[in-house]
Biopython code that builds the backbone (N, CA, C, O; Angstrom):
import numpy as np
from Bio.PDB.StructureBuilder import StructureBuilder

atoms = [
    (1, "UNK", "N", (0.847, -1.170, 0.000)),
    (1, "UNK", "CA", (0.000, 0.000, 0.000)),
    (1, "UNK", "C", (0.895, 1.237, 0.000)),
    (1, "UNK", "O", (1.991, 1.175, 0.557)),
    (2, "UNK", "N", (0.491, 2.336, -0.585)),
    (2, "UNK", "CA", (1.635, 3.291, -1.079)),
    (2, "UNK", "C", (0.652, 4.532, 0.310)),
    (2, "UNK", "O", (-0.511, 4.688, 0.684)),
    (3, "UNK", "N", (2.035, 5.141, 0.635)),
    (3, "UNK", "CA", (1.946, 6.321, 1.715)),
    (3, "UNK", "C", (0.277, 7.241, 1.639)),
    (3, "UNK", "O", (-0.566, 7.537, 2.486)),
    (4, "UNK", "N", (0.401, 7.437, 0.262)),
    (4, "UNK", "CA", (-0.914, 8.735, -0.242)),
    (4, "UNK", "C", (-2.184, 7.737, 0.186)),
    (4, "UNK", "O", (-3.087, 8.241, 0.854)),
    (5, "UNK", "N", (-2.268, 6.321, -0.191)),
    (5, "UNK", "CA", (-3.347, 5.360, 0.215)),
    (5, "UNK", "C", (-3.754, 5.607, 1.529)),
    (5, "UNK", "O", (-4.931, 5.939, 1.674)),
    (6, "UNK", "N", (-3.188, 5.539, 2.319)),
    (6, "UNK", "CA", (-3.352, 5.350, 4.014)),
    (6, "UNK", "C", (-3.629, 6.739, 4.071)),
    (6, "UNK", "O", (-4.605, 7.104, 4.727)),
    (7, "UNK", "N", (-2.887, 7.606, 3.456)),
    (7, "UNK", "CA", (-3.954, 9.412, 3.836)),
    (7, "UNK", "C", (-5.348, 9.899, 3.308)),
    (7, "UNK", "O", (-5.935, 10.902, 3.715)),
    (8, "UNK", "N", (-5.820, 8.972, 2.271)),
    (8, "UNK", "CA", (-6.752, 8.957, 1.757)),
    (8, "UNK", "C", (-7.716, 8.102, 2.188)),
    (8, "UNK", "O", (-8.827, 8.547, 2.475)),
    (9, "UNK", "N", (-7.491, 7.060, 2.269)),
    (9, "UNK", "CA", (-8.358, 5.923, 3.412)),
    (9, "UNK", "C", (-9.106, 6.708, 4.495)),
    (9, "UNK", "O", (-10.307, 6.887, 4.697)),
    (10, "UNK", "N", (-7.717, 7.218, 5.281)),
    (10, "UNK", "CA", (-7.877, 7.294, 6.406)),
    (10, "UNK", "C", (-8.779, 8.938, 6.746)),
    (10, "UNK", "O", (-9.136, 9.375, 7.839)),
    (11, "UNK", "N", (-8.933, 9.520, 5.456)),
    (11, "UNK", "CA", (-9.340, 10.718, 5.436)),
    (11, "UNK", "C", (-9.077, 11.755, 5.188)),
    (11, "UNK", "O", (-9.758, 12.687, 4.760)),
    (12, "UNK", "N", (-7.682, 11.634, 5.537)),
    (12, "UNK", "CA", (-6.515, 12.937, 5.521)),
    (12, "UNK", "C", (-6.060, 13.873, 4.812)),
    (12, "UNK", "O", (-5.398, 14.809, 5.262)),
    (13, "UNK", "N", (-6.369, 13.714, 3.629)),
    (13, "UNK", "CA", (-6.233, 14.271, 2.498)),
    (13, "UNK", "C", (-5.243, 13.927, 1.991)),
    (13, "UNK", "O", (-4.564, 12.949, 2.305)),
    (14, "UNK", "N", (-4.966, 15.028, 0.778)),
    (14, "UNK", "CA", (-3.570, 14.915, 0.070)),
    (14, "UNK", "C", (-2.119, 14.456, 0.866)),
    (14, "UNK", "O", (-2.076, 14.955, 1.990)),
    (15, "UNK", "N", (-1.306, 13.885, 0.637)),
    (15, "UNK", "CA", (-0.227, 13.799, 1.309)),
    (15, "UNK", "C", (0.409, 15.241, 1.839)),
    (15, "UNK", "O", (-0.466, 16.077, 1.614)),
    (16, "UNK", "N", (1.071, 15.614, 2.188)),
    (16, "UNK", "CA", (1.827, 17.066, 2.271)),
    (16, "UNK", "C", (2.621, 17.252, 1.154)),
    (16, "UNK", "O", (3.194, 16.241, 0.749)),
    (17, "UNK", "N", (2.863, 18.622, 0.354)),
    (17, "UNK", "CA", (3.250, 18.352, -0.671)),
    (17, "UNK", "C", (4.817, 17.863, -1.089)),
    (17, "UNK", "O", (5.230, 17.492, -2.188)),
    (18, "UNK", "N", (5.561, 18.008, 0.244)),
    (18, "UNK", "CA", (7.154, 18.183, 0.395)),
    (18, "UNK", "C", (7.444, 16.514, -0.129)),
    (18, "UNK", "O", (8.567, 16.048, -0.318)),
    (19, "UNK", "N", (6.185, 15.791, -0.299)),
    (19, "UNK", "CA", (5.880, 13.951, 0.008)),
    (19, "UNK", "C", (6.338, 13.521, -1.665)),
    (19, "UNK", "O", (7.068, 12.660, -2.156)),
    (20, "UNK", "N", (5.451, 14.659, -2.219)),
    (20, "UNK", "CA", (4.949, 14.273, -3.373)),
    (20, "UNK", "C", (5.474, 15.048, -4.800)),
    (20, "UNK", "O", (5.828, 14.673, -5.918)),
    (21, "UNK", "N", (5.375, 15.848, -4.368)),
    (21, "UNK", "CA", (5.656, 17.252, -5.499)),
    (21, "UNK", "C", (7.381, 16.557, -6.082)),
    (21, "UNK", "O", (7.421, 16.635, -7.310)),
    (22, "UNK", "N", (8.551, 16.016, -5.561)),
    (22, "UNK", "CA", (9.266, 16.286, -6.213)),
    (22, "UNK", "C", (9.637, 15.026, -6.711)),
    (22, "UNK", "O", (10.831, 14.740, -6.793)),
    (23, "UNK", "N", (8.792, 14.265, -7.041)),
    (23, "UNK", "CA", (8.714, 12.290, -7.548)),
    (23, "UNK", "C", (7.752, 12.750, -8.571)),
    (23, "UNK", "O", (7.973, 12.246, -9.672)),
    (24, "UNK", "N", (6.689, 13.610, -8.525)),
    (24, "UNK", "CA", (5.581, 14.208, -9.497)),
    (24, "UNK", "C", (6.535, 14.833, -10.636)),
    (24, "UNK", "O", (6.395, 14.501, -11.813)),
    (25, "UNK", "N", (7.401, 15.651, -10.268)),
    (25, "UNK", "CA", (7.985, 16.902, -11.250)),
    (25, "UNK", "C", (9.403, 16.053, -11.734)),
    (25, "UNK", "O", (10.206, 16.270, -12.641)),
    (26, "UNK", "N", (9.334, 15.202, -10.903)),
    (26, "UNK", "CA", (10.958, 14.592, -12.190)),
    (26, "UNK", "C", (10.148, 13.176, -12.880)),
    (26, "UNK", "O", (10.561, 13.002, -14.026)),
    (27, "UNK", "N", (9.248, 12.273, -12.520)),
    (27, "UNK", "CA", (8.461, 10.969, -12.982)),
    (27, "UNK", "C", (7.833, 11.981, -14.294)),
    (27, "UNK", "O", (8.116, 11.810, -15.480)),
    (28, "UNK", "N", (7.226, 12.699, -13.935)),
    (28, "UNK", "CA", (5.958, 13.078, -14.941)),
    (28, "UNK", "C", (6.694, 13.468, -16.215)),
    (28, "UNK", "O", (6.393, 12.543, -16.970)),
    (29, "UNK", "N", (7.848, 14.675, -17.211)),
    (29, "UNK", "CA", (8.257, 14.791, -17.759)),
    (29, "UNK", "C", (8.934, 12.987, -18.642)),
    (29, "UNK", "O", (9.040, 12.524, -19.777)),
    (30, "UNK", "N", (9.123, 12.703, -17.682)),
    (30, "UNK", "CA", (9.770, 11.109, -17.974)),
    (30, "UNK", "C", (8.607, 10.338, -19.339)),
    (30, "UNK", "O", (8.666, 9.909, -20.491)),
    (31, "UNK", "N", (7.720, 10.534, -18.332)),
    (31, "UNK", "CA", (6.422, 9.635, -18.954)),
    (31, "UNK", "C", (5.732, 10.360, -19.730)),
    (31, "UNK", "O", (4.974, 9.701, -20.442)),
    (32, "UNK", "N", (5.687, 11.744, -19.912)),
    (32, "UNK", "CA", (5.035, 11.959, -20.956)),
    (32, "UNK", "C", (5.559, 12.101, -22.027)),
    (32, "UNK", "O", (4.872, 12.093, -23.048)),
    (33, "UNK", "N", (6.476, 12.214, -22.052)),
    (33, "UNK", "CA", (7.509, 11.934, -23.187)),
    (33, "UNK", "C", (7.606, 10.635, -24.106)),
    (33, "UNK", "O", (7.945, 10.605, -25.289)),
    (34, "UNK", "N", (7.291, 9.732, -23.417)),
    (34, "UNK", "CA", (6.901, 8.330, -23.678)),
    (34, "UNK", "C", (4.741, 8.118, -24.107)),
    (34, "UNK", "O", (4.239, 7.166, -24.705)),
    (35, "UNK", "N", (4.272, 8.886, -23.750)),
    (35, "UNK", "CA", (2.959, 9.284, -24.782)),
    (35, "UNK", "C", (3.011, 9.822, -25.538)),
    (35, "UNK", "O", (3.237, 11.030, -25.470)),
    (36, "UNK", "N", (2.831, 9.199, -26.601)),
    (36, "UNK", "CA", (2.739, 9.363, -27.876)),
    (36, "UNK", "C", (1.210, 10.904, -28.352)),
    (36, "UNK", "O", (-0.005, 10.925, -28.157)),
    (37, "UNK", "N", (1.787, 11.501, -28.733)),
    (37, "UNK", "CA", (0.932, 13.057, -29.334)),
    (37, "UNK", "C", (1.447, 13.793, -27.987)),
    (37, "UNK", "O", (0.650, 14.715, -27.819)),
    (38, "UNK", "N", (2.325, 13.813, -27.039)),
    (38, "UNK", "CA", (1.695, 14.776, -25.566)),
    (38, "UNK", "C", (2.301, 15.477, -25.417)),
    (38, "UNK", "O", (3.503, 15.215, -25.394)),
    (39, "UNK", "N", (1.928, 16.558, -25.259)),
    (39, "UNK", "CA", (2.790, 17.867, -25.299)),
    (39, "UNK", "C", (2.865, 18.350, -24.016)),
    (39, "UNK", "O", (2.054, 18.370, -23.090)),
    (40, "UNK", "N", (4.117, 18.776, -24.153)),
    (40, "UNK", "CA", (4.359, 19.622, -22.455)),
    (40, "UNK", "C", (3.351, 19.648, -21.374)),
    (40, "UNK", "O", (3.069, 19.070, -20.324)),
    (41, "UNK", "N", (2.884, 20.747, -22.262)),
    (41, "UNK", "CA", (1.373, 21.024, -21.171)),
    (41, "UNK", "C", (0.655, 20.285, -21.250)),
    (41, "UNK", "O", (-0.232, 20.439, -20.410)),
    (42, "UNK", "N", (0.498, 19.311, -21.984)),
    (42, "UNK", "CA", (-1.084, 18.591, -21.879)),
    (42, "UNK", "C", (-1.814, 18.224, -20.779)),
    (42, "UNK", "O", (-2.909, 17.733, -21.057)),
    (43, "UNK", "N", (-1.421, 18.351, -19.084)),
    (43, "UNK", "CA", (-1.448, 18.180, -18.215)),
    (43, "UNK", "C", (-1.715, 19.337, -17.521)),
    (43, "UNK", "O", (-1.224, 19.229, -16.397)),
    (44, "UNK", "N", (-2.182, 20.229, -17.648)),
    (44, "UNK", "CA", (-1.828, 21.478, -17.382)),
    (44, "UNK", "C", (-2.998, 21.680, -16.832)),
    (44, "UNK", "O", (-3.114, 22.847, -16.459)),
    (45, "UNK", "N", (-3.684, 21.188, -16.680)),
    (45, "UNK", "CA", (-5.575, 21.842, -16.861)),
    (45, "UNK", "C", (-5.925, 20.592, -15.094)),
    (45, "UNK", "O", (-6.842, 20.681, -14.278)),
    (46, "UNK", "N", (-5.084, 19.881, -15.129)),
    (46, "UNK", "CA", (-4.884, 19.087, -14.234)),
    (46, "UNK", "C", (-4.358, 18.967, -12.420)),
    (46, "UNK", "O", (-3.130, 18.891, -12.379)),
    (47, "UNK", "N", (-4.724, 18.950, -11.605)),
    (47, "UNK", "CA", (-4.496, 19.289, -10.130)),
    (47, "UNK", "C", (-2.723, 18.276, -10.135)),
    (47, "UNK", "O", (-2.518, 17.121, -10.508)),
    (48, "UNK", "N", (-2.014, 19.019, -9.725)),
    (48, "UNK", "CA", (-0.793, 17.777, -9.614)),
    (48, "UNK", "C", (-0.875, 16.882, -9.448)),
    (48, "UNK", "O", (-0.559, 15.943, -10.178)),
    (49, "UNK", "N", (-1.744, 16.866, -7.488)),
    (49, "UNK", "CA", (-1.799, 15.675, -7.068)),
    (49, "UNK", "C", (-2.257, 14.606, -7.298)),
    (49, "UNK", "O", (-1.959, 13.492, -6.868)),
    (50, "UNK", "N", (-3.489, 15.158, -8.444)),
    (50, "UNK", "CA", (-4.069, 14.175, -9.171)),
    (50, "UNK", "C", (-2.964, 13.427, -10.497)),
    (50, "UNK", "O", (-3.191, 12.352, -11.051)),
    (51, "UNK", "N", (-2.240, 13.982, -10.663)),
    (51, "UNK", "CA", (-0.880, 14.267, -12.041)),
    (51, "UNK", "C", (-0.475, 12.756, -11.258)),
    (51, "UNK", "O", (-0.452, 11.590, -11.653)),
    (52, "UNK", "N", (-0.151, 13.476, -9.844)),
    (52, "UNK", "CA", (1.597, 12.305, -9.032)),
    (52, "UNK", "C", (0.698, 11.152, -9.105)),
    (52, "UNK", "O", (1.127, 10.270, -9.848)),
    (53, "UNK", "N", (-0.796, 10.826, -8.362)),
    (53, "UNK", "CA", (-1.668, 9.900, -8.087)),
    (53, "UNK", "C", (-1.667, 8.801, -9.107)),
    (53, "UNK", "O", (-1.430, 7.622, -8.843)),
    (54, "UNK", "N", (-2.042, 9.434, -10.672)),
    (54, "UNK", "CA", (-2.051, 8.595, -11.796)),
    (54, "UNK", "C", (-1.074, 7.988, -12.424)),
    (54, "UNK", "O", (-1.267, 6.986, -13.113)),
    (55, "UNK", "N", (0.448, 8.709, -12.195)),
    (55, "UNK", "CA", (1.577, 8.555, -12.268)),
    (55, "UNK", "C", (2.225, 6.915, -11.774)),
    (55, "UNK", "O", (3.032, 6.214, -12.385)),
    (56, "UNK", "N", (1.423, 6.609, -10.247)),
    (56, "UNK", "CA", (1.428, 5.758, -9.951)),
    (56, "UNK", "C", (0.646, 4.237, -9.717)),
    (56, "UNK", "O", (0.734, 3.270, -8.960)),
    (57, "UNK", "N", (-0.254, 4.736, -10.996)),
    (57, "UNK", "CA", (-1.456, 3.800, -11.174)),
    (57, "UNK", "C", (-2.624, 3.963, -10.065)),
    (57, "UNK", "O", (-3.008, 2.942, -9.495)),
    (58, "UNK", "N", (-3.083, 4.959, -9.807)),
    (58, "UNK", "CA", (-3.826, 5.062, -8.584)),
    (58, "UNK", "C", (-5.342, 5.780, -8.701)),
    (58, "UNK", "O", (-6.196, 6.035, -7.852)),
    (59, "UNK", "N", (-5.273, 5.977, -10.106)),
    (59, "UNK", "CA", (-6.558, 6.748, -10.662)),
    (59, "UNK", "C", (-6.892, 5.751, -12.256)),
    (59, "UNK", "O", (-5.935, 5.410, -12.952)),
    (60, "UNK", "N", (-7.896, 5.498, -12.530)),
    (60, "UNK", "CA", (-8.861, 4.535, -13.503)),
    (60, "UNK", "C", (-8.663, 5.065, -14.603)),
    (60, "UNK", "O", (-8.292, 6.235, -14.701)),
    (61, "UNK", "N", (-8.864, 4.341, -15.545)),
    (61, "UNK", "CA", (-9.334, 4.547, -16.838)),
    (61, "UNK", "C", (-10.139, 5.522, -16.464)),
    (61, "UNK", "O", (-9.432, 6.272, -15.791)),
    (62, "UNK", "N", (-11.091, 5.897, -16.507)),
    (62, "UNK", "CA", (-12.207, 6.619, -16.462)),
    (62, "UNK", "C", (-12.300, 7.754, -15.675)),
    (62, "UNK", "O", (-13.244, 8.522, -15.864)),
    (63, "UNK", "N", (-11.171, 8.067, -14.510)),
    (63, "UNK", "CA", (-11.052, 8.882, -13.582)),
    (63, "UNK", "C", (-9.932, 9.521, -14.437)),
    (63, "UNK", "O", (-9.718, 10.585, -13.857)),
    (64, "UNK", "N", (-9.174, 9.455, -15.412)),
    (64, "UNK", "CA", (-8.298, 10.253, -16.105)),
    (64, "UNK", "C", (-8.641, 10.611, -17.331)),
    (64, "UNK", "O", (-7.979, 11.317, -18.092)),
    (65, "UNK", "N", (-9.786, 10.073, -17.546)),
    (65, "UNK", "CA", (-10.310, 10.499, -19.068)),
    (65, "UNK", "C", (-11.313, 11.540, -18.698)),
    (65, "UNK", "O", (-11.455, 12.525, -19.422)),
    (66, "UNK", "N", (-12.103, 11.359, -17.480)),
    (66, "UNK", "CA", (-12.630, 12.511, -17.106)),
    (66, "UNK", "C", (-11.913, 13.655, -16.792)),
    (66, "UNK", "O", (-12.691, 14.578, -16.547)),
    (67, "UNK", "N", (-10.769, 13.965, -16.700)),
    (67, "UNK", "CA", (-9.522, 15.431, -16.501)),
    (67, "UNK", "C", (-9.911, 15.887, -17.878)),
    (67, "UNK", "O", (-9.421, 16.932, -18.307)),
    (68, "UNK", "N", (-10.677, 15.252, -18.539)),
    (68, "UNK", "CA", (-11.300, 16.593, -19.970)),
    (68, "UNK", "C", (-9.951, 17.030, -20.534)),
    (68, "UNK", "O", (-9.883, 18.158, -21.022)),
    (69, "UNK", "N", (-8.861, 16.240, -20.514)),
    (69, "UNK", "CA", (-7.188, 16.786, -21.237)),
    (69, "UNK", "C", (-7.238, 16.170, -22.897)),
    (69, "UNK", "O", (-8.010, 15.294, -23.287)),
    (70, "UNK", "N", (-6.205, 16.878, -23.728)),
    (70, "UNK", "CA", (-6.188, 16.682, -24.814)),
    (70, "UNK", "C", (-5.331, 15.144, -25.313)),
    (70, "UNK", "O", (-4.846, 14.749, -26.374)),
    (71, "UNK", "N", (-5.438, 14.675, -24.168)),
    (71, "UNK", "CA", (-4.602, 13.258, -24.479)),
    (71, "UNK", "C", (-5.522, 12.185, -24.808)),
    (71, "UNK", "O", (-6.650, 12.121, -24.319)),
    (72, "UNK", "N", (-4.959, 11.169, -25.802)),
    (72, "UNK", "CA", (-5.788, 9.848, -25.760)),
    (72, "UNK", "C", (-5.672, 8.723, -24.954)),
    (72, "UNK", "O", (-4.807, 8.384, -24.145)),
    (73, "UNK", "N", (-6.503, 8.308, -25.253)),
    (73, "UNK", "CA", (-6.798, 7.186, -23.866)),
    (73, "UNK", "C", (-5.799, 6.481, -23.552)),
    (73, "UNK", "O", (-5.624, 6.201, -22.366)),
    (74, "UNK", "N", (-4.676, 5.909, -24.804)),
    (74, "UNK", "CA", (-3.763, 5.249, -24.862)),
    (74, "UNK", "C", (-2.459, 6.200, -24.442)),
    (74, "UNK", "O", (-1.488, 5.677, -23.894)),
    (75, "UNK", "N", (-2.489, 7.459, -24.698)),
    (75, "UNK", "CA", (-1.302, 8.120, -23.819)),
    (75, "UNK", "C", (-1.682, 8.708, -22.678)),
    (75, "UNK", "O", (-0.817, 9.201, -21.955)),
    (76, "UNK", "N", (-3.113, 8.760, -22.301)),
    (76, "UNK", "CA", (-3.310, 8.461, -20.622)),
    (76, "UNK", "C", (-3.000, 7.065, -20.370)),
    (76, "UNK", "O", (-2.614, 7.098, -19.201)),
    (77, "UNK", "N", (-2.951, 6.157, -20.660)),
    (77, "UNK", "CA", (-2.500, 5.022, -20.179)),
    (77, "UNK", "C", (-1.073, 4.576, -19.764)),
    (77, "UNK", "O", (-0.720, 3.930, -18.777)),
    (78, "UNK", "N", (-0.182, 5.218, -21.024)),
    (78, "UNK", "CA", (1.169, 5.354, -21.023)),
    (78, "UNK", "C", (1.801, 5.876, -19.823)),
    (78, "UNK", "O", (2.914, 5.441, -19.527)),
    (79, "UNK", "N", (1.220, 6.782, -19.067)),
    (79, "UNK", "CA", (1.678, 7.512, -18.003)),
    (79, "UNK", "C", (1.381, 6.678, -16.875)),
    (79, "UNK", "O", (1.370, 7.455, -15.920)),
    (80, "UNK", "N", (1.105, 5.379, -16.414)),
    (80, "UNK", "CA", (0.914, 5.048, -15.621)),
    (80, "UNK", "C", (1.810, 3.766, -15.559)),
    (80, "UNK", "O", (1.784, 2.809, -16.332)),
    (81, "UNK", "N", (2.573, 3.954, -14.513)),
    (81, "UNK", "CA", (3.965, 3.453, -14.014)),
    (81, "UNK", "C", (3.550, 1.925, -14.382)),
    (81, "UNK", "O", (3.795, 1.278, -15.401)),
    (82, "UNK", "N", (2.899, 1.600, -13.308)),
    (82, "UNK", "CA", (2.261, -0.198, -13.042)),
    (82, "UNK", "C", (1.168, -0.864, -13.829)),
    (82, "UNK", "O", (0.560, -1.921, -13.665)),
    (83, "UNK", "N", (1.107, 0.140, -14.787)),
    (83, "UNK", "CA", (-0.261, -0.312, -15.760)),
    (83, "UNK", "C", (-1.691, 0.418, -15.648)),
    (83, "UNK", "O", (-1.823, 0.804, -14.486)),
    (84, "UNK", "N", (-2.692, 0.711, -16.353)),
    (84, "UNK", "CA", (-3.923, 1.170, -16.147)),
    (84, "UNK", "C", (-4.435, 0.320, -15.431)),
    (84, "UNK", "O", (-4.154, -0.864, -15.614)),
    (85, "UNK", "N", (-5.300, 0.704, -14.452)),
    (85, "UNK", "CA", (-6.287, 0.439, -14.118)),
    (85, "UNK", "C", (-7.758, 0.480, -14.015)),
    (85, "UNK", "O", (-8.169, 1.565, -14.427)),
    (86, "UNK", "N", (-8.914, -0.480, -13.526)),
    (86, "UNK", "CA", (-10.471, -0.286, -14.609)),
    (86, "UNK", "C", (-11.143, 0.329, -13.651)),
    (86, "UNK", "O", (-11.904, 1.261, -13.912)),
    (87, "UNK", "N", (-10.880, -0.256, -12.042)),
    (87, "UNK", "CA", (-11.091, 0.423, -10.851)),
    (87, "UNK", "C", (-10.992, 1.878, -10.157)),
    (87, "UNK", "O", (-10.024, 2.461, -9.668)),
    (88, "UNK", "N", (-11.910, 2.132, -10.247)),
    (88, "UNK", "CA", (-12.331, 3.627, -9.546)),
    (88, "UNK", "C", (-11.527, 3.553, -8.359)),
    (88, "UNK", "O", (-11.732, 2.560, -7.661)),
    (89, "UNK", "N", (-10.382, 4.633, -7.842)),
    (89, "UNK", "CA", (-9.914, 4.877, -6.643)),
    (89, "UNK", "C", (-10.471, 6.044, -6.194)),
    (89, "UNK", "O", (-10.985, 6.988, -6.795)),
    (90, "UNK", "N", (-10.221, 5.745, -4.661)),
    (90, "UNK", "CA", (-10.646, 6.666, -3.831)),
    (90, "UNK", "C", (-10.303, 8.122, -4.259)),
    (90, "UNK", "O", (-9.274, 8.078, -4.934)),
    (91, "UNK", "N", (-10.788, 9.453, -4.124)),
    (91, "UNK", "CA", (-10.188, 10.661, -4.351)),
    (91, "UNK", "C", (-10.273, 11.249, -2.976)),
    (91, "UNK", "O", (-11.171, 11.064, -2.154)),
    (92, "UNK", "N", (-9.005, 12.121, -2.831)),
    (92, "UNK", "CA", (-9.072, 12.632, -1.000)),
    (92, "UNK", "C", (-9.918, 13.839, -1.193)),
    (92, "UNK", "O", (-10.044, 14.705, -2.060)),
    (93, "UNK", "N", (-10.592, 13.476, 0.272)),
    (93, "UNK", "CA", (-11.274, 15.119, 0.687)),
    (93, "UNK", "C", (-10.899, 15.890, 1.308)),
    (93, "UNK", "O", (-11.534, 16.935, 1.447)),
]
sb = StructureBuilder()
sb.init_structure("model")
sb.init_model(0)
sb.init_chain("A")
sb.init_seg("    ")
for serial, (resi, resn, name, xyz) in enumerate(atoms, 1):
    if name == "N":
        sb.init_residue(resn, " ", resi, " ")
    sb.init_atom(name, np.array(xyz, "f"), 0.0, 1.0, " ", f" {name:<3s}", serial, name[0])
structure = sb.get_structure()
């Protein structure tokens, strides 16, 4: 179970950002580079934490196609470390 899981479970919200932000900002360039059509920004319209979350397979098919971004389904997929997933995850409040 990954750190952000147990803060989200448990209620807590987002991780703190000092957790997350700098595995988000060096992973993410990595991988989108490796989606095919994706441009810099294509992510842009997007909450980070939601960015780092998917990064690590932790948001659905369907929970990243809803971010309304100019990417296709298959280079939202690309960005996800451990593979897509079909399962709806939790989102923190």
């Amino acid at each position: 179970m990954h750190h952000a899981d147990l803060h989200e479970e448990l209620g807590l919200g987002p991780l703190p950002e000092r957790f997350w932000r700098p595995v988000q900002e060096t992973v993410e360039p990595m991988l989108l580079g490796r989606a095919e059509g994706a441009a810099p920004d294509a992510l842009a319209s997007v909450a980070a934490y939601e960015r780092f979350r998917a990064l690590f397979s932790r948001r659905s098919r369907a929970q990243m196609r809803a971010w309304g971004t100019s990417l296709s389904p298959e280079a939202l997929e690309a960005l996800c470390i451990f593979g897509p997933r079909d399962d709806d995850q939790p989102l923190p409040t």
